[in-house]
N, C-alpha and C positions, 0 to 999 in steps of 0.2 A: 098254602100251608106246607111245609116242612114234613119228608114222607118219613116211614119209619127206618127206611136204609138211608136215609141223609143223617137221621138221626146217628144209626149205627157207624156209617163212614167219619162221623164228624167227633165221634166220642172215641173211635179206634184210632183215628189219626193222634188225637191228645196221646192214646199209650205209647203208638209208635215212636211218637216223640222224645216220651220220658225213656223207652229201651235203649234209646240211642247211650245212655248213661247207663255205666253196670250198676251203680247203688241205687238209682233209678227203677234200673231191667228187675233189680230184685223185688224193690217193694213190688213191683206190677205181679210179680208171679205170686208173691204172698197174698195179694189180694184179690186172685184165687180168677185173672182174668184170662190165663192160658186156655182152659176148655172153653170161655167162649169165642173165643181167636180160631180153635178147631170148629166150633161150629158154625160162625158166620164163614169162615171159609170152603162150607158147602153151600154158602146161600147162591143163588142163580147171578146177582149184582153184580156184575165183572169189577167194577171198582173195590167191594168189597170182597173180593177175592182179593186184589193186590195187596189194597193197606193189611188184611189179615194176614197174607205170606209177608209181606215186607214186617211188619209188625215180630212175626217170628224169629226170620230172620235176625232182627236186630236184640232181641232177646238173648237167642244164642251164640250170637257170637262174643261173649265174655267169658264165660268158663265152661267147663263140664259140666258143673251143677244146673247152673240154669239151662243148658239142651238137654239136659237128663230129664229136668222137668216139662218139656215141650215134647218131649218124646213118652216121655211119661202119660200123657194127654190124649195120646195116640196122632198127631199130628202129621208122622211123615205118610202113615196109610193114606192121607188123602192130597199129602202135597205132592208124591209120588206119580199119584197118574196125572198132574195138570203138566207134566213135562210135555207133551201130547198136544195141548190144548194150542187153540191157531192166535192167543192172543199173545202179541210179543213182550208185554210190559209186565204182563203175568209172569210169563217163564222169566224173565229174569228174576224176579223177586224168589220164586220155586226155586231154580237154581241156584241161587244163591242163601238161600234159607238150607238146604239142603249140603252145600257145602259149608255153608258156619257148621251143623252140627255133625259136619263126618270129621272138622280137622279134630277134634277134642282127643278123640282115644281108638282102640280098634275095636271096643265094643259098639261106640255111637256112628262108626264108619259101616259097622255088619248090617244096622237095623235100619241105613239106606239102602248098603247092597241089596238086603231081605226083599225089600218096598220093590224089588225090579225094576230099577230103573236103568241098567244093561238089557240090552241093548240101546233102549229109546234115548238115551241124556247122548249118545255119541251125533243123533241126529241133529241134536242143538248144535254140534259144533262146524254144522253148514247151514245154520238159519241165517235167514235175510238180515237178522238183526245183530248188529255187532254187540251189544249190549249180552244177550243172550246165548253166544258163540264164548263172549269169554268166560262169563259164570258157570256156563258148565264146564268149558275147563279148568275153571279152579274148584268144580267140585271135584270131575274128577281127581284132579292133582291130591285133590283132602284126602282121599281114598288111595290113592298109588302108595302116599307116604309109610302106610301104618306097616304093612306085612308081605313077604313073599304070596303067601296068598290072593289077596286083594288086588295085589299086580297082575297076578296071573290072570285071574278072573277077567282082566279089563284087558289083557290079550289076547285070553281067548273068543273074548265080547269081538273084537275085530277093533279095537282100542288103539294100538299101535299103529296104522296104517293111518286112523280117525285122525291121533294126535301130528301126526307128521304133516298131514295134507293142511291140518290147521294152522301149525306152525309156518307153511310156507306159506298161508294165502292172507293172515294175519299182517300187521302194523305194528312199530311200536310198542308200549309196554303189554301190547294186546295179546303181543308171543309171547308173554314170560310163563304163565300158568301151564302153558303148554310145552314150553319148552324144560321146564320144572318139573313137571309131568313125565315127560320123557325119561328126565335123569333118575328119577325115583323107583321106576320101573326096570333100568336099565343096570339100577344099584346093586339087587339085590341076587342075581345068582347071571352067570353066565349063558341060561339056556335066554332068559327076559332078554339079556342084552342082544345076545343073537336074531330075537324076533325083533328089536329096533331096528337093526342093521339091515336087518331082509326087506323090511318095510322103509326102505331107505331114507333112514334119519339124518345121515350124515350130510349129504349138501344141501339140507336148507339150515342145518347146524351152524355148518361151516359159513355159508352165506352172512346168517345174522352176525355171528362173529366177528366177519369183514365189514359191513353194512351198517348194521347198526349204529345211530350215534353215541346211545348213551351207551355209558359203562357198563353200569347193573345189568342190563340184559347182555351184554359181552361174559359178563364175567360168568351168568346164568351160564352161558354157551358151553364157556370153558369148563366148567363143574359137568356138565352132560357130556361133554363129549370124554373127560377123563372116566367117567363113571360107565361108560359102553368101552374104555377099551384098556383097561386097565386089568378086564380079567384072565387073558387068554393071549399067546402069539397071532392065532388069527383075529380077534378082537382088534389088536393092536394095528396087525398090517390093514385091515380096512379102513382103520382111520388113516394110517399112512400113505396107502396108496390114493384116498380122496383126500390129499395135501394137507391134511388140519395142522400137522406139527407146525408146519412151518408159521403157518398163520396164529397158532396160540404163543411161539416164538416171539413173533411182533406186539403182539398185548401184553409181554411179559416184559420186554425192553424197552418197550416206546415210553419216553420221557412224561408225557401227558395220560400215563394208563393208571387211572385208580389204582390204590395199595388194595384194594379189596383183586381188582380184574388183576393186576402182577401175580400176586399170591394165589390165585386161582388157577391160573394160565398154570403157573411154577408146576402147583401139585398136580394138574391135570399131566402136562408135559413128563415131570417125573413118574409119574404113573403109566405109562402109555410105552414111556421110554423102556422102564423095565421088563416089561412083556414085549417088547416087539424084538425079533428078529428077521425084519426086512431092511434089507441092509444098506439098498438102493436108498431105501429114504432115511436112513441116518447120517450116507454122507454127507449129504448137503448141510445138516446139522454143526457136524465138527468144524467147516469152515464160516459157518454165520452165526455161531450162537456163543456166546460168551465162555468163559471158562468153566463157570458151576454149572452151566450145562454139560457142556463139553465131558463134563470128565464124568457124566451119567452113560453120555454116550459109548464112551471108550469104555466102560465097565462092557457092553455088551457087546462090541465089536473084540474085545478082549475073550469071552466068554465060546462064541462064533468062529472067530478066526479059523484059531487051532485044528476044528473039526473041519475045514470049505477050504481046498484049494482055488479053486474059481475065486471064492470071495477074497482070500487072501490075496492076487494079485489084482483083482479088480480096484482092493480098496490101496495097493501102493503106485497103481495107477495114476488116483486121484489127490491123491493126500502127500502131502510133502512132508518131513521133518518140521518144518518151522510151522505147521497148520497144528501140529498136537504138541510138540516138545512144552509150552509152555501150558497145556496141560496137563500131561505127566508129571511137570514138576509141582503144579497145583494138588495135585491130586495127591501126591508123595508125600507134601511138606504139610497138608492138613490132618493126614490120617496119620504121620506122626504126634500131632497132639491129642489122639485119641487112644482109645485101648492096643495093646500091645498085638493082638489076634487081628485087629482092623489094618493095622498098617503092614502085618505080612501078607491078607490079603487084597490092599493096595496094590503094594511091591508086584504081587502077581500079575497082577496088569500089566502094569509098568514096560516090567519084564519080557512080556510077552510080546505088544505091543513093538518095543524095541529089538525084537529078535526076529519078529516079520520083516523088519526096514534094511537088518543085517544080513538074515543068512537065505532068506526068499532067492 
C-alpha cells in the first residue's frame, strides 16, 4: 500500500511542477497550497523536505508578489535553520529557495538576513557539494546587491574572505555568483571595497580574467575589478600593482572578445585609470594600448607630472615623442568637437605634456 508521505511527495511534486510556470506558480498560491508546503516541510521525511523547499523555491522566483506570499506563510523561519542540516540535496533546494526570495527587493532580502542565516549560509560555500557551494553564493550574491548595509553585514559575517576562497576553489560558470558577489559589495562605498582587497580578491580576479574560457564570466571579472578600484588612488594602485590593467587591456582589444567583455573591460579600465596615480603601471599602458586609451592616460600623467620631478624624468626616460604625439593629437582634434571648456582643458594636457619633452 501507498503510505501517506508517498502520497504527500507524489501530490507536492504535481505543484512543484506547475511553479515551474509563473501563471502556474500563481494559481498554486491562490489555491491556498503555500502553508501546506510550510507545513510538510517540518515533516521528519527528508524527501518531503526537498520537494517542499524546491517546490518554494520555484514559486518564488517569478515576482515579488509571489515570495511575499511564501514568506507571508512564514516559510523562511523554517527554511533558515535547514542551512545546517547534513543533507546535501536539501540544502541546495534551501539555498536556493532562499535566494529566489532575497533577489526580489530589500524588504524580502531583510526577512532572510532576519532568519540568521549569517553566519551559517558562508559555511555552504565550502560543502562537499558543488551544487550547494554555488546556491549559496547566489544567495548570498541576492543580498550583496540590494544596500550598503546588507554588504556590510556579510563583511562583517567574515563574507569577504568566504567569497574569495570560493571564487578561487570554484570552476567554470560555478565562479560567477561569487565573483558577482564580490563586485556588489565592492560597489558600494570605499571602506567594502578596501575589505575586498585585504581579503585578497584580486588575483583569483585577475586569474579568472586570464583563464577563463567563456566571456561572460571575463566580462563578470572586468565589472568587479573596475567596481574595487575605481574609488580611491589606492584602490586603484592595488589593482595596478597586481597587473590587472594590463590584462583588462587584452579583453578590451582582442579581436575574438565579446561586445559585452570590450565594453566592460573599457569602463572597468577607464575607471581605474582615473583614480590611479601609479605611474609605473601607466607607462606600459601608453605604449601598448590604443589611442582612446591612451589619451585617458595622458590625462593623468598630465595631472602628476607637473607636481614629481622623479616622475617627470622617469617617464621621458621611457616614452619617446612618436609613443604619445599621435595621442595628443587624438586627443586635440576630438575635444575640439566638443564644448568650448573641454577642449581648453584638453589643450592643457597637451600643453603640458609637450613642455616636459621640451624644457626638462
Amino acid at each position: 500500500m501507498t503510505g501517506p508521505s508517498e502520497v504527500l511527495i507524489s501530490s507536492i511534486s504535481i505543484i512543484d511542477g506547475s511553479a515551474v510556470y509563473a501563471g502556474l506558480a500563481q494559481h498554486v498560491v491562490d489555491a491556498g497550497a503555500v502553508p501546506l508546503l510550510v507545513l510538510c516541510i517540518q515533516e521528519p521525511e527528508i524527501t518531503l523536505k526537498r520537494i517542499s523547499a524546491s517546490s518554494m523555491g520555484d514559486i518564488c522566483k517569478h515576482s515579488p508578489e509571489l515570495a511575499q506570499s511564501v514568506v507571508d506563510a512564514g516559510a523562511v523561519a523554517y527554511l533558515a535553520p535547514l542551512i545546517l542540516h547534513p543533507d546535501a540535496k536539501l540544502k541546495r533546494q534551501v539555498c536556493g529557495a532562499l535566494a529566489h526570495i532575497s533577489k526580489h527587493s530589500v524588504d524580502l532580502a531583510e526577512v532572510v538576513v532576519e532568519a540568521e542565516i549569517f553566519p551559517n549560509i558562508l559555511n555552504c560555500l565550502k560543502d562537499t557539494d558543488t551544487l550547494v557551494r554555488k546556491n549559496a553564493a547566489m544567495c548570498i550574491r541576492e543580498i550583496a546587491k540590494h544596500t550598503p548595509e546588507l554588504a556590510k553585514l556579510i563583511v562583517n559575517s567574515g563574507g569577504a574572505a568566504a567569497l574569495v576562497d570560493y571564487v578561487f576553489e570554484a570552476h567554470g560558470n560555478n565562479k560567477l555568483p561569487g565573483i558577482m558577489a564580490i563586485g556588489y559589495i565592492a560597489a558600494f562605498s570605499e571602506t567594502l571595497a578596501l575589505a575586498i582587497i585585504v581579503s585578497k580578491a584580486i588575483p583569483p580576479l585577475k586569474d579568472a580574467l586570464i583563464s577563463e574560457p567563456e566571456d561572460h564570466i571575463k566580462a563578470a571579472c572586468a565589472w568587479t575589478l573596475g567596481q574595487i578600484g575605481r574609488h580611491t588612488p589606492d584602490h586603484a594602485k592595488s589593482l595596478a600593482e597586481g597587473d590587472c590593467l594590463r590584462h583588462l587591456l587584452a579583453c578590451m582589444v582582442h579581436e575574438e572578445s565579446s561586445e559585452d567583455l570590450k565594453t566592460k573591460s573599457k569602463r572597468a579600465l577607464k575607471a581605474i585609470l582615473a583614480k590611479c596615480t601609479h605611474l609605473q603601471a601607466l607607462q606600459p599602458l601608453l605604449r601598448d594600448s590604443p589611442v582612446k586609451v591612451q589619451k585617458y592616460v595622458l590625462r593623468q600623467f598630465a595631472q602628476l607630472l607637473p607636481h614629481d620631478v622623479e616622475a617627470r624624468r622617469s617617464f621621458v626616460q621611457v616614452t619617446t615623442t612618436a609613443t604619445i604625439i599621435p595621442s595628443i593629437i587624438e586627443l586635440s582634434s576630438s575635444s575640439m568637437k566638443t564644448a568650448p571648456s573641454t577642449a581648453v582643458v584638453i589643450g592643457s594636457y597637451r600643453h603640458t605634456i609637450l613642455f616636459i619633452f621640451m624644457y626638462l
